[in-house]
Structures are given as C-alpha cells and as structure tokens.
C-alpha positions in Angstrom: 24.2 48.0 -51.4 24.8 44.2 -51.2 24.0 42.0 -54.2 21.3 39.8 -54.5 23.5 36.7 -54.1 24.9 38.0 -50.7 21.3 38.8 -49.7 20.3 34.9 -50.6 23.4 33.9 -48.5 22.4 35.9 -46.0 19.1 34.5 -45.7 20.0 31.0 -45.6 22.7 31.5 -42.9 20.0 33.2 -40.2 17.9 29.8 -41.9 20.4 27.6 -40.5 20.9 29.9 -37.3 17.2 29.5 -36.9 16.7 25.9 -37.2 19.2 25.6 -34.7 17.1 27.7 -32.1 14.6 26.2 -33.0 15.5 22.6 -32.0 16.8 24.2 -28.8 13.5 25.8 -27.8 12.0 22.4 -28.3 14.5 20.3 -26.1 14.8 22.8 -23.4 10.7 22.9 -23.8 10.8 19.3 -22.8 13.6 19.0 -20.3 12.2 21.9 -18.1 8.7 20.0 -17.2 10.8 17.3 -16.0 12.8 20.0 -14.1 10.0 21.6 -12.5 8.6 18.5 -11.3 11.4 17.3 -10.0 12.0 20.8 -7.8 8.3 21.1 -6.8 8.2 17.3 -5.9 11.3 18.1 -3.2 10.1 21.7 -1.4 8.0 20.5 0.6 10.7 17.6 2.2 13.4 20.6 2.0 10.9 22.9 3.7 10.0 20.2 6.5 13.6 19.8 6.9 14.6 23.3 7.5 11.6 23.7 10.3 12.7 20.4 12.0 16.3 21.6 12.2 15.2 25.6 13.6 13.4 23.8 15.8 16.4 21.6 16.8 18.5 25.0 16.9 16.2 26.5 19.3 15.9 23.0 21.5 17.9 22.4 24.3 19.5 18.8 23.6 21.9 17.1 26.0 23.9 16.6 23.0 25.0 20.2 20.5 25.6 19.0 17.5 28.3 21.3 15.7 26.2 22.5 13.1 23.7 24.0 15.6 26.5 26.2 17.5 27.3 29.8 16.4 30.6 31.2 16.7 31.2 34.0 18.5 33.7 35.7 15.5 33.4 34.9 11.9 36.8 35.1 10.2 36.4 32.9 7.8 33.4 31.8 5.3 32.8 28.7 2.9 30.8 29.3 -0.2 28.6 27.3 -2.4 27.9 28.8 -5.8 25.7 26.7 -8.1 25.3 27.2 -11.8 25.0 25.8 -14.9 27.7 23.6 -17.4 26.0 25.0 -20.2 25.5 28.3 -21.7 22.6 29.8 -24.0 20.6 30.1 -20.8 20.3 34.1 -20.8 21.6 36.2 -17.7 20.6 33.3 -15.1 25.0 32.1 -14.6 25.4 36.2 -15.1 23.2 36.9 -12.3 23.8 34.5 -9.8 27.8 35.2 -10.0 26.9 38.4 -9.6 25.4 38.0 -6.2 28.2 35.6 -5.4 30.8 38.5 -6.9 28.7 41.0 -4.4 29.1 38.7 -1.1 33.1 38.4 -1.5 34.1 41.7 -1.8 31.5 42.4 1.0 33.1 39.8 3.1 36.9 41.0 2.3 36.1 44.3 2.7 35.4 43.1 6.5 38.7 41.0 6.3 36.6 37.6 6.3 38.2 35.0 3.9 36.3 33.3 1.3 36.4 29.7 -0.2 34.5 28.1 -2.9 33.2 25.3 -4.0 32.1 25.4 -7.9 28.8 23.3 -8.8 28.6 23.9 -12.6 30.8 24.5 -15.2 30.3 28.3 -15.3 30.8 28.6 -11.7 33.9 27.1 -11.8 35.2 29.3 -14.7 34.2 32.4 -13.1 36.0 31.7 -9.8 39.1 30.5 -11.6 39.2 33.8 -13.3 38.7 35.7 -10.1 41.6 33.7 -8.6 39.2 33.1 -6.1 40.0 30.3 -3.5 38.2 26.9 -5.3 38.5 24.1 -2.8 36.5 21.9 -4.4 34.0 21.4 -7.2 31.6 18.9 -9.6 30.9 19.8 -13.2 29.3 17.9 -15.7 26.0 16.9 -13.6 23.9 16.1 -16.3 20.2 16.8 -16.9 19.5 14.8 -13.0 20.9 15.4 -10.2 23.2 12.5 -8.3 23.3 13.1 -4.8 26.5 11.0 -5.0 28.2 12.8 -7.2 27.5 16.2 -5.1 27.7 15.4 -1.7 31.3 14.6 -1.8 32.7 18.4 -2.8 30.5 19.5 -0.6 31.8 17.5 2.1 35.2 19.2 1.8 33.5 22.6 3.4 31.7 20.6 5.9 34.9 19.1 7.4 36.3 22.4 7.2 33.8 24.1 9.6 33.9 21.1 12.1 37.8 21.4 12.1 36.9 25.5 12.5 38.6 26.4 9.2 35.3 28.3 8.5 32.5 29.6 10.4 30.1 29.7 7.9 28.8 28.1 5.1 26.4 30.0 2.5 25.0 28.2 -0.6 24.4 31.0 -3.8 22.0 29.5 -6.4 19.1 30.5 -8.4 15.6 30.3 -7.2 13.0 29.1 -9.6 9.7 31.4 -9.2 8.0 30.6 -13.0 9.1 29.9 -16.2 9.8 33.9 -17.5 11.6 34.9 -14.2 14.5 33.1 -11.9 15.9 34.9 -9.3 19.1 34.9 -7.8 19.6 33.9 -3.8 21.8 33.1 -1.0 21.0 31.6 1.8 23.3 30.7 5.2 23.1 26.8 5.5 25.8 26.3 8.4 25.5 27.5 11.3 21.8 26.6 11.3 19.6 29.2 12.3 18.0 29.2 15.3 13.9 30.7 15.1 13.6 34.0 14.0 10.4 35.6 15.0 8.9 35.3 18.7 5.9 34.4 17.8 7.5 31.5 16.1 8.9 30.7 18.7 5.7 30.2 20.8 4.4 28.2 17.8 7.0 25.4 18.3 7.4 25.7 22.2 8.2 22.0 22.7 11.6 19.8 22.9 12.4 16.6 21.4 12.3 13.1 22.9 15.4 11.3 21.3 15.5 7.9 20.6 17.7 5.7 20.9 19.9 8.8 21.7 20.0 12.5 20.9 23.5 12.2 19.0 22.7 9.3 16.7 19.0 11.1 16.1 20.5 14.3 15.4 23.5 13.3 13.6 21.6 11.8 11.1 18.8 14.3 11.1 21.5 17.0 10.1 22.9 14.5 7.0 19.5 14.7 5.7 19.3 18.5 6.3 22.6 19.1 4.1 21.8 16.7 1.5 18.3 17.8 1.7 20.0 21.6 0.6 22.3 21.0 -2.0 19.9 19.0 -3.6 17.5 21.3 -3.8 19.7 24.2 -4.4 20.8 21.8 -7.4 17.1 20.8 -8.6 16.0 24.8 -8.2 19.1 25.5 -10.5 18.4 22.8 -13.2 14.4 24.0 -13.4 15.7 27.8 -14.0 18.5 26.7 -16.4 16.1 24.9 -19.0 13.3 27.5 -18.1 15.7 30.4 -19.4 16.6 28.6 -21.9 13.9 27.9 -23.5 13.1 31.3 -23.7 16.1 32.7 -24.4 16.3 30.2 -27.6 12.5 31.6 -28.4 13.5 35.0 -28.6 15.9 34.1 -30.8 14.3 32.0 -33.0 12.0 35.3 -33.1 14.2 37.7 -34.1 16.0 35.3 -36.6 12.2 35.2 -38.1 12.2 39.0 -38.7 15.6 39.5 -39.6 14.6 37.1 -42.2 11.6 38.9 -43.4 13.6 42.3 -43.6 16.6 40.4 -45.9 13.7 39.3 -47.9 12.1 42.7 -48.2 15.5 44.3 -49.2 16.3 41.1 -51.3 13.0 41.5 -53.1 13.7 45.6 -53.6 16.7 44.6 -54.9 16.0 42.6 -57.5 13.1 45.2 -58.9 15.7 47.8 -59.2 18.3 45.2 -60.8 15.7 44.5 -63.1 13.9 48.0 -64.0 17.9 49.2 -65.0 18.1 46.9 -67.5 14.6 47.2 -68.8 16.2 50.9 -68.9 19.0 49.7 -70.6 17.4 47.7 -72.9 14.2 51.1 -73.9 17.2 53.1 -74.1 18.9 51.5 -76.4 16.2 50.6 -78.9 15.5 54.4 -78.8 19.1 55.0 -80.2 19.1 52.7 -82.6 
C-alpha cells in the first residue's frame, strides 16, 4: 500500500486537475448561451431560405440557375465536414467524423470520388490522416463565426461543381437539439432539392415574378442560400461544441470530487494503521522492559 505522503500527493494533483475542470465548466457555461442564441436567432432566416430556394427548384424560370439542375450521373461528390479546433468537448468531433468516415467509403464503394473541405481543426486532422482528398479548409474560427473567413474555402467546391468537377455538394456537421444531446447530420446542399412531398407541392403551387430579371434575382437569392448554410451549419456546431463541453468538464470535475473523497478515505485508513503499529510498538515494548 502507498504511503501517506504519496496519498497527500495524490490528492493535491486530482486538486489541481479539478480546479482546472472546474474553470472549464464555467467558461464553456458562459460561451454556450451566447452560442445558442446566436444558432436559434439564425433558423428561422436558414429555414425561410431553404423553402424559398425548393420552391425556386420546383419553379419553372426562364433562367436555370446551375445550382437548381441535377445531373443525370454523379461521379464525383464535394464534402463539407465541420468540427471543432478544440478538444475536451466529449464524442461530438468523434461522432460527426464518423458519419463523414461512413459517407466515403459508402460513396467509394460505388466508385464516386470524394473531396473535402476541413472547417475546424479536428476535421482537418482527421482527413489528413485518412489521406483523404482536402481541397480546402479554415481553422482557427474563434468563438464567432466570420462569414468572411468561411465563405472563401467553401467557394473552392462551389466553382468546382459549376466547372462539373463535382455533382454534389453535402455539408456534415452536428445539429444542436439541447444542451445534454448533439446529434450528428448531413445534409445535401448542391444540387438544391426540388419539393419532396406532393402535397407540398400543392401547398406552394405558384411561380415567381422576377424583378429586374430572373438571373440577377436568383443569382443572388442562391449567394444568400449558401452563405445562409455554412453559417448555420457553423453556428449549430459552435452551440454543440461549448454545450458538450461543458458537460463533459462537469463530469469530470465530478468524478475528480469522488476520487478525492476515496484517496481521503484510504489516506485517513492509512494513517490509523500507521499510528495503531507504533502505539503497538511502543505497549510492546514497555511490556519487555
């Protein structure tokens, strides 16, 4: 059994270690409501967005914007995965590069190349060790999103799909639903999709009067739909990052706590049986003498 002086080492150390994830929980605590605002402020533009440019999809325009027009083979795919720069976050990076792992070899197992472009730190990592095909990529985005500073990797795959490089482009991030669960999700953001459902289609039966034109209308309308996506993807990612976080630092704070309390316990056993042998010791020999 360990000394008492290696127990009192002990204890400080996981003191330390606890402090640490302590201060952690805190700052994560604080940076997540900011988060969450931020992401709940945007869904409802994102989701106005998305039903404007379905609708567009399922309009007949005298001008067909690339973005609207499916391909008839798809040989070729563009990937967006977003994840953190930092770690200490739990499984959220594990999870989402997971699903991203999952859609490759799905889409090389049909013969359909792949290339990436890395938002986060993590992301980035990951593909380079999977000797993945990175064409671009942003790290170090800070605590807020810049729409400058993200639009311009992503801008790589978008002139790769109007020069037909690709024929799809699918954006891999993680969805925030509350603060004790993220979840994982891909989503196909070029070609956009044209209605699903037939009754939504007779819920949106009309076409669009374009002025001063369709093309300058909808070219801009589609900028705003892409930077509409990768910021949101972006905001979603940042809200689930400092949500797991801060409870992944909680746990650990907790179980730093009762590791504690169990070094104490054995440090406090211990030092009774250090101190009953030499009360032994000491009875034993005053009997002798």
């Amino acid at each position: 059994m360990a000394g008492t002086k290696e127990i009192r080492n002990k204890i400080k150390s996981v003191q330390s270690t606890r402090k640490i994830t302590k201060a952690m929980e805190m700052v994560a605590a604080s940076k997540m409501k900011r988060a969450q605002d931020r992401m709940r402020a945007s869904r409802p533009y994102v989701g106005r967005m998305l039903a404007i440019a379905r609708h567009l999809a399922h309009a007949n325009p005298e001008y067909q914007h690339p973005f609207l027009v499916k391909r008839p083979q798809v040989r070729n795919v563009g990937m967006i995965v977003v994840t953190s720069d930092k770690g200490l976050c739990g499984g959220m990076n594990t999870n989402v590069l997971r699903l991203a792992l999952s859609k490759i070899k799905a889409w090389q197992a049909q013969d359909v190349g792949v290339q990436v472009t890395a938002i986060g730190n993590k992301g980035l990592g990951f593909m380079q060790r999977l000797k993945a095909k990175v064409v671009s990529q942003v790290i170090n985005i800070g605590d807020r999103p810049q729409l400058e500073k993200l639009i311009g990797p992503v801008k790589v795959q978008l002139d790769a799909y109007i020069e037909g490089k690709i024929d799809e482009l699918h954006v891999v991030t993680t969805r925030f639903e509350n603060t004790m669960r993220q979840t994982p999700a891909e989503s196909k953001m070029l070609p956009i999709a044209d209605l699903g459902a037939e009754e939504e289609k007779r819920a949106y039966p009309w076409d669009y009067l374009y002025e001063p034109d369709a093309r300058s209308v909808l070219d801009g309308l589609i900028t705003r739909y892409i930077e509409a996506v990768i910021f949101q993807a972006v905001n979603e990612n940042m809200a689930s990052e400092q949500s797991a976080r801060m409870v992944a630092m909680k746990a650990a704070s907790d179980n730093a706590a009762t590791i504690i309390d169990e070094l104490q316990l054995i440090y406090n056993k211990t030092r009774q049986a250090g101190i009953t042998k030499e009360l032994s010791e000491i009875v034993g020999g005053a009997a002798a003498v």
